[in-house]
C-alpha positions, 0 to 999 in steps of 0.5 A: 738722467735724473728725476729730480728738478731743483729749486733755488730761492735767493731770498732764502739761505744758501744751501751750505753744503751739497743739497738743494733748497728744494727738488721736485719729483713729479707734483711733489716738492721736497724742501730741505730743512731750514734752520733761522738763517737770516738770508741777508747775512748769512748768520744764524738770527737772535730770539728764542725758539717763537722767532726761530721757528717764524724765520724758519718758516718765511725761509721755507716760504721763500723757496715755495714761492720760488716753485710757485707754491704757499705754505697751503701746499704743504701736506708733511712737516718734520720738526726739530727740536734741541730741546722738547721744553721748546715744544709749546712755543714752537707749535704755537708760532707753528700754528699761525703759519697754517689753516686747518686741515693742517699738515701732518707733522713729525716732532722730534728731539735731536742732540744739536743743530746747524750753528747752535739753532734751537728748530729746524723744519724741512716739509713735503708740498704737492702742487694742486 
């Protein structure tokens, strides 16, 4: 038997391979990373990395809901990056989507994303 209990939100991508959107474990909900998949198409969106990062976070808010959360739970976000010249664009679209006390947060360059995406961001919630 295992502890881990999924989440599924069919107003964010489908996972796009053996993964959950999300899992809880105990109080706390694990959400995969989402890149700026529009979830009606399928299809990664068009826009630089501001409309990325934005599509990635009402794609996160999306499977939150669905476990009866809001971006105000989030307390850890691991941020990828294709490019660190996106870094200042990224963290101000970033900004808008929280309230201090912000969550604590990792950024990072890696060499390439799912479908040519510029960000991807998973994040670490807790329910109050």
């Amino acid at each position: 038997m295992t502890n881990r209990q999924p989440v599924s939100a069919s107003d964010a991508p489908k996972a796009i391979g053996p993964y959950s959107q999300a899992v809880w474990s105990g109080q706390e909900l694990f959400c995969s990373g989402q890149t700026p998949i529009d979830p009606a198409t399928g299809r990664l969106i068009e826009g630089d990395v501001t409309a990325q990062t934005h599509r990635v976070f009402d794609n996160l808010a999306a499977v939150l809901a669905a476990a009866g959360l809001t971006l105000d739970d989030a307390i850890k976000c691991n941020v990828y990056l294709v490019d660190m010249q996106d870094f200042g664009a990224m963290n101000a679209a970033y900004q808008t989507r929280f309230t201090a006390p912000y969550p604590a947060r990792t950024t990072v360059a890696v060499a390439g994303l799912p479908l040519g995406a510029r960000v991807e961001i998973e994040l670490l919630a807790r329910r109050r």
